[in-house]
C-alpha positions in Angstrom: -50.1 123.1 203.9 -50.5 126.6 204.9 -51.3 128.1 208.3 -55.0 128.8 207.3 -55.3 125.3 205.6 -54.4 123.7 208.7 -57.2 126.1 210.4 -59.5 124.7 207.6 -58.9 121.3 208.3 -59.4 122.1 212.6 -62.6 123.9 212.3 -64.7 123.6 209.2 -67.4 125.4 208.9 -70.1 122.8 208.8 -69.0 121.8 212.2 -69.3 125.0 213.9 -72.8 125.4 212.2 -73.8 122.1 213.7 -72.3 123.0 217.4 -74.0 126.6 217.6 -77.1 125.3 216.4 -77.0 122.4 219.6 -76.0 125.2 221.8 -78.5 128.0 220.4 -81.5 125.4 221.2 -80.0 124.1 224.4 -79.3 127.8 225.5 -82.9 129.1 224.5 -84.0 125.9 226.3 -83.0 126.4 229.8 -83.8 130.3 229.3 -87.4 129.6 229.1 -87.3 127.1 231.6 -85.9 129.0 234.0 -88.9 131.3 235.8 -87.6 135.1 235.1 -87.3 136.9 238.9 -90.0 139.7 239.3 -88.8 143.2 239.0 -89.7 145.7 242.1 -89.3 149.3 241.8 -88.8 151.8 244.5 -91.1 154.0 244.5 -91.1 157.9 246.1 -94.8 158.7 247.7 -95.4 162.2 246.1 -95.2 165.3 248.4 -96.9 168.1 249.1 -96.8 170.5 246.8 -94.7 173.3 249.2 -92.4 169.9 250.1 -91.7 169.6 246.2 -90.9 173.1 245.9 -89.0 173.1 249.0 -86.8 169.9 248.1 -86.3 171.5 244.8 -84.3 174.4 246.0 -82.1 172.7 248.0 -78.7 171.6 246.5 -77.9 168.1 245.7 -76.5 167.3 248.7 -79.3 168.7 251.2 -81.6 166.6 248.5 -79.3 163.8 249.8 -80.0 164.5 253.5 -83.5 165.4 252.9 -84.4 161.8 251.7 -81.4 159.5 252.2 -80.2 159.7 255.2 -83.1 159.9 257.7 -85.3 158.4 256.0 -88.1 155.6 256.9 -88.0 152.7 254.0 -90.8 150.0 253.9 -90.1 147.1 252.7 -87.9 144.1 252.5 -84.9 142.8 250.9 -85.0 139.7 249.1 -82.5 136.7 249.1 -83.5 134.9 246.2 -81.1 133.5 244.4 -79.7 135.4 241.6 -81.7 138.6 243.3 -79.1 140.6 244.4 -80.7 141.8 247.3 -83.1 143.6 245.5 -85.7 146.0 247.7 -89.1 144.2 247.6 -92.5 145.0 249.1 -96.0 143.5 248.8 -98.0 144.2 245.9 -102.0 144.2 245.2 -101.4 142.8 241.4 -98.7 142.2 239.5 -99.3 144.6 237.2 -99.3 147.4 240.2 -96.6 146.5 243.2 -96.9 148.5 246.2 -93.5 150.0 246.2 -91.4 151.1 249.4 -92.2 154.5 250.5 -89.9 157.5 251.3 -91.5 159.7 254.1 -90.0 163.5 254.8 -89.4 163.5 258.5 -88.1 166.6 260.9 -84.7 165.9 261.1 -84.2 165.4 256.8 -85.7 168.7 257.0 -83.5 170.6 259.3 -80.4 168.8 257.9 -81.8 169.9 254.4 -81.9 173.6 255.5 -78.5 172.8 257.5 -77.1 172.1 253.9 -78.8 175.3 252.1 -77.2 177.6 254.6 -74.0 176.5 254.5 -74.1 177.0 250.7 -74.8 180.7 251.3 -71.9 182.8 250.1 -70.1 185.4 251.9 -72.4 188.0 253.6 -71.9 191.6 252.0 -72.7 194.9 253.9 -71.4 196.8 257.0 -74.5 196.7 259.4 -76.8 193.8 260.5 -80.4 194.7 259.8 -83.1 193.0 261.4 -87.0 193.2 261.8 -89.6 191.0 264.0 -92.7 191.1 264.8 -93.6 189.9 268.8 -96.5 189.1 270.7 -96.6 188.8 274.0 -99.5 188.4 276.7 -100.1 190.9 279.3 -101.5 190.2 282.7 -104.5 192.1 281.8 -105.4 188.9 279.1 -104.4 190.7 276.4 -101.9 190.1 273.6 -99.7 193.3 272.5 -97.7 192.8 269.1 -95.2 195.6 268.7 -92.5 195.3 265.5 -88.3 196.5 266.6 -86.3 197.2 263.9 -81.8 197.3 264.3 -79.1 198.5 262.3 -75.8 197.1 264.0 -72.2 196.9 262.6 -70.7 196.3 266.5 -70.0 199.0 267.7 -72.5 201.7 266.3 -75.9 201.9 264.4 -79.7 203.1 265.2 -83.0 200.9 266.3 -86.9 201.4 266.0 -88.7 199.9 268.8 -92.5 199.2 269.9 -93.7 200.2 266.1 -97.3 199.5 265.3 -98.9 199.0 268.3 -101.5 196.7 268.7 -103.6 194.9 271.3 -106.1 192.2 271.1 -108.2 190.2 273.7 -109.1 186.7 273.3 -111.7 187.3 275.7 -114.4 189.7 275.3 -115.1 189.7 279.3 -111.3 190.9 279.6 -111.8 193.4 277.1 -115.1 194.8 278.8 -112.8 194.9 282.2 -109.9 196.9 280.7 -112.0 199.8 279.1 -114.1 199.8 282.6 -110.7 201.1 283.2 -110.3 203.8 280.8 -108.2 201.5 278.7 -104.6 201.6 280.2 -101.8 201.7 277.7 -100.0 198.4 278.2 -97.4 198.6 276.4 -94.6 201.7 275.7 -95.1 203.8 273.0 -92.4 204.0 270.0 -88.8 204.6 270.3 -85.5 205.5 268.3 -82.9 204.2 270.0 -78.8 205.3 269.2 -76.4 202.4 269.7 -73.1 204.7 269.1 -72.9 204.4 273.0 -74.5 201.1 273.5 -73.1 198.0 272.7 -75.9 195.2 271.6 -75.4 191.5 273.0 -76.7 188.6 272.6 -77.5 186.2 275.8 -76.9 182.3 275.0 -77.4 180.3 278.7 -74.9 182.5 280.8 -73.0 183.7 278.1 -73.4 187.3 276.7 -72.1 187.8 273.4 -71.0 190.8 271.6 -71.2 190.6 267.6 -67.8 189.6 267.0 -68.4 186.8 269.2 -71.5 185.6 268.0 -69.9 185.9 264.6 -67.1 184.1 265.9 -69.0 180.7 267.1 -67.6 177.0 265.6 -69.1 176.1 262.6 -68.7 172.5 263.1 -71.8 171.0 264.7 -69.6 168.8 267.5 -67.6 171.8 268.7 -71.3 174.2 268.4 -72.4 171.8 270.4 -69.6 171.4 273.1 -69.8 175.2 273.4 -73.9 175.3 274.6 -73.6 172.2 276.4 -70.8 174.3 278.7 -73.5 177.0 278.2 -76.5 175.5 279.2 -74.6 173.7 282.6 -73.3 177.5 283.6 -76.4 178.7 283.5 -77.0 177.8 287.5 -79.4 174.9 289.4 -81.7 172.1 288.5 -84.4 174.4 287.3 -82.6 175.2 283.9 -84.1 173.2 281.0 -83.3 170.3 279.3 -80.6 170.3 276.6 -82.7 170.2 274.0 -85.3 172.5 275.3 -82.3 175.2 275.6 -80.9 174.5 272.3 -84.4 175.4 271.2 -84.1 178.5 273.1 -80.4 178.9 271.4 -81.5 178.2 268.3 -84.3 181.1 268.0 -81.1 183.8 268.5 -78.4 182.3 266.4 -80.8 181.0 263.7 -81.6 185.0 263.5 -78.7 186.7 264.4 -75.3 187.5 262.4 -73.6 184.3 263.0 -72.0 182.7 260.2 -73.8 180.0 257.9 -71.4 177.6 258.9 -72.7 178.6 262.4 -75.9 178.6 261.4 -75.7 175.3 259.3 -74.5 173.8 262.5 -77.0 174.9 264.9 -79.7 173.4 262.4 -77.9 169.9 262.3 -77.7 170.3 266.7 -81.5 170.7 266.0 -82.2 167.5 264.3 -80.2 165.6 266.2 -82.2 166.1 269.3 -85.1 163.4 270.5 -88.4 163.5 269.9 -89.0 166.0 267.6 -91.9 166.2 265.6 -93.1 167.6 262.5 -95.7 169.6 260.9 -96.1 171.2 257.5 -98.6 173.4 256.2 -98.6 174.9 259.2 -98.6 179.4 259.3 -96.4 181.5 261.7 -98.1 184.8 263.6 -98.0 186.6 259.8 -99.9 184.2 258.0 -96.6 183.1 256.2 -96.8 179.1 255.2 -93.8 176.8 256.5 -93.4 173.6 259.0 -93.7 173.7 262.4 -90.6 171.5 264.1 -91.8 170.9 267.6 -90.0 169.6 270.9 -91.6 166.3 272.4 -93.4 168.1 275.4 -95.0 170.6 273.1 -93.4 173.5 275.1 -91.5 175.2 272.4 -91.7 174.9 268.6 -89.8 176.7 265.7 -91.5 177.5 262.1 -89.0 177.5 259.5 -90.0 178.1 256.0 -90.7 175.3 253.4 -86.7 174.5 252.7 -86.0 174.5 256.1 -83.3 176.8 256.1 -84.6 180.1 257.5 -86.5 180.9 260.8 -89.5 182.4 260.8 -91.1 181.8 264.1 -90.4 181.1 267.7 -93.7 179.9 269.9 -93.6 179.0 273.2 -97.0 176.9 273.9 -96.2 175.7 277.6 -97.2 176.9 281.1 -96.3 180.2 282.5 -93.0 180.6 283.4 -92.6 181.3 287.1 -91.3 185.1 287.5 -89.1 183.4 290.4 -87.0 181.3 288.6 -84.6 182.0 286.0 -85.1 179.2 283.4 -81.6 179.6 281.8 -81.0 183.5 280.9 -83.1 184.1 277.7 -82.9 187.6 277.3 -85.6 190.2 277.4 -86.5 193.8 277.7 -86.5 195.8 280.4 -89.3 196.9 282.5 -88.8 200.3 280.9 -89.1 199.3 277.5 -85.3 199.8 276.8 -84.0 197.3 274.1 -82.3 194.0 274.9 -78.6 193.9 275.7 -78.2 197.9 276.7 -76.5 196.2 279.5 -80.0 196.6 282.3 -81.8 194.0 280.8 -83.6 191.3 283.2 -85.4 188.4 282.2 -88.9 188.5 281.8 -90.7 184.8 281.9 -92.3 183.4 279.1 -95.9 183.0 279.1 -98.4 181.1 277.1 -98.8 182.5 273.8 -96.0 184.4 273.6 -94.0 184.7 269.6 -91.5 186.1 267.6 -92.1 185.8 263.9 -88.9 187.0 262.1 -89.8 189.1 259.6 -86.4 190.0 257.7 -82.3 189.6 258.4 -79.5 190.6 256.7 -76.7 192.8 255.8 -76.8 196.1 254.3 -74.8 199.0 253.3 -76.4 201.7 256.0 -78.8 202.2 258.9 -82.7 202.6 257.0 -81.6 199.9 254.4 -83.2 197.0 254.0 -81.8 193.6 252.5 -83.5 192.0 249.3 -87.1 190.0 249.8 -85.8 186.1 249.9 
């Protein structure tokens, strides 16, 4: 007998129809008696439209920090046997489950933006350009906006300062009494300043930075930190701020100044990690330009960054008038001549209610009078 007689003779086909038959209607069997587990389906809660767009510029892994990480998930997992610990929520009908919801937050945002910037590639250009626009209340109750511009490579360049002019009451009654007085000039009148003999800094706490310094700060959020923690603590007594309140105050100079984007990226993340932040989109800054408002939980000091979260586009300070007596932790700010910050005379001058920077345009260009590509 051959090898596949003996086969034959083992298996023959009329046996191994009879046993797949038996286990065909014994396997359908305990299939249909066996209840099938419902399947859930996470669910994202669509965004606002400037959220979608913002999300969608970000690379993948600011996506992931955007809705992964901080991220508040409704919902329950279920042990059922055979689940797999599947994500589970209530539902009105079976047809329709109410799925688990995925909610934006401040900090996903700010470590979103912390992910664009460090993406940015290599800056290009010999002198940092920048242009705001501030407002700041007078003791008259008005509120003067004047625009500065700077060209800066470190050790030379040119400014504009006190451009455009203009003053507004929020009171008619304070209005009245200021032309009673032949309406005063409040506020100096434009100037060109030449920084081949000046040397810009930029004040942190107790620290004054030149440009190579400030482009020299960690990149790594732990040692960016370290370094304004030892800041904030030189800056003098028990009237300085609270850590996060200062790294607010940190933030509205590096965010806009020609630190690196590692720097930058980092000072972002030292931002969300701080307590009690809240946040608000659809909000506008002093221009009228759309972004989110990421506030501190006294409501002293809030930032507006635009709809990615990566750039800066407004500094407010909305809390009590600062008293001229105390220095709350060495922001900088002009002189009482009008001279520019960091000439070397500057004092501080205390916020008051109201006052903002909106942060018109940064960068890096080729020469004084150039100005860097819209973003």
């Amino acid at each position: 007998m051959t090898t596949d007689d003996l086969i034959v003779a083992l298996r023959p086909d009329d046996v191994l129809d009879e046993t797949y038959r038996r286990r065909r209607e014994a396997d359908l069997a305990r299939v249909l008696a066996t209840p099938r587990p419902r399947r859930t389906f996470l669910r994202v809660r669509s965004l606002p439209r400037g959220t979608r767009l913002a999300l969608a510029g970000t690379a993948v892994a600011g996506l992931v920090a955007a809705v992964a990480v901080p991220a508040a998930v409704t919902g329950t997992a279920s042990g059922e046997p055979g689940g797999g610990g599947v994500l589970s929520g209530s539902s009105a009908s079976p047809e329709a489950p109410a799925a688990p919801t995925v909610t934006l937050d401040a900090r996903s945002l700010l470590l979103a933006g912390a992910e664009r910037v460090a993406d940015e590639g290599e800056p290009r250009g010999r002198y940092w350009f920048e242009r705001t626009r501030t407002f700041e209340p007078v003791e008259s109750g008005a509120v003067v906006a004047h625009s500065d511009e700077l060209w800066y490579d470190g050790r030379d360049g040119s400014g504009l300062f006190n451009q455009d002019v203009e003053v507004a009451f929020a009171d008619r009654a304070d209005e009245a009494a200021w032309k009673e007085k032949g309406s005063p000039r409040l506020w100096p009148g434009p100037q060109r300043r030449d920084f081949s003999r000046i040397s810009l800094k930029w004040e942190v706490g107790d620290r004054t930075l030149t440009m190579d310094d400030v482009r020299r700060l960690p990149g790594d959020a732990g040692e960016l930190e370290r370094w304004l923690r030892a800041a904030h603590r030189a800056g003098g007594d028990g009237s300085l701020p609270s850590f996060p309140a200062f790294a607010f105050g940190a933030a509205r100079h590096l965010l806009s100044s020609p630190a690196s984007p590692a720097t930058r990226a980092a000072m972002l993340r030292i931002l969300a990690a701080q307590p009690g932040l809240t946040l608000q989109r659809g909000v506008t800054d002093p221009l009228g330009r759309t972004g989110a408002a990421v506030t501190l939980e006294d409501g002293a000091v809030r930032l507006v960054v635009d709809e990615s979260g990566a750039r800066l586009l407004a500094f407010e300070y909305r809390g009590p008038d600062e008293d001229p007596d105390e220095d709350p932790g060495g922001d900088p700010g002009e002189s009482p001549d009008g001279e520019a910050p960091g000439d070397g005379r500057t004092v501080h001058l205390p916020f008051r209610e109201g006052f903002k920077v909106a942060y018109e345009s940064s960068g890096w260009v080729a020469a004084p009078g150039a100005h860097p590509r819209a973003r």
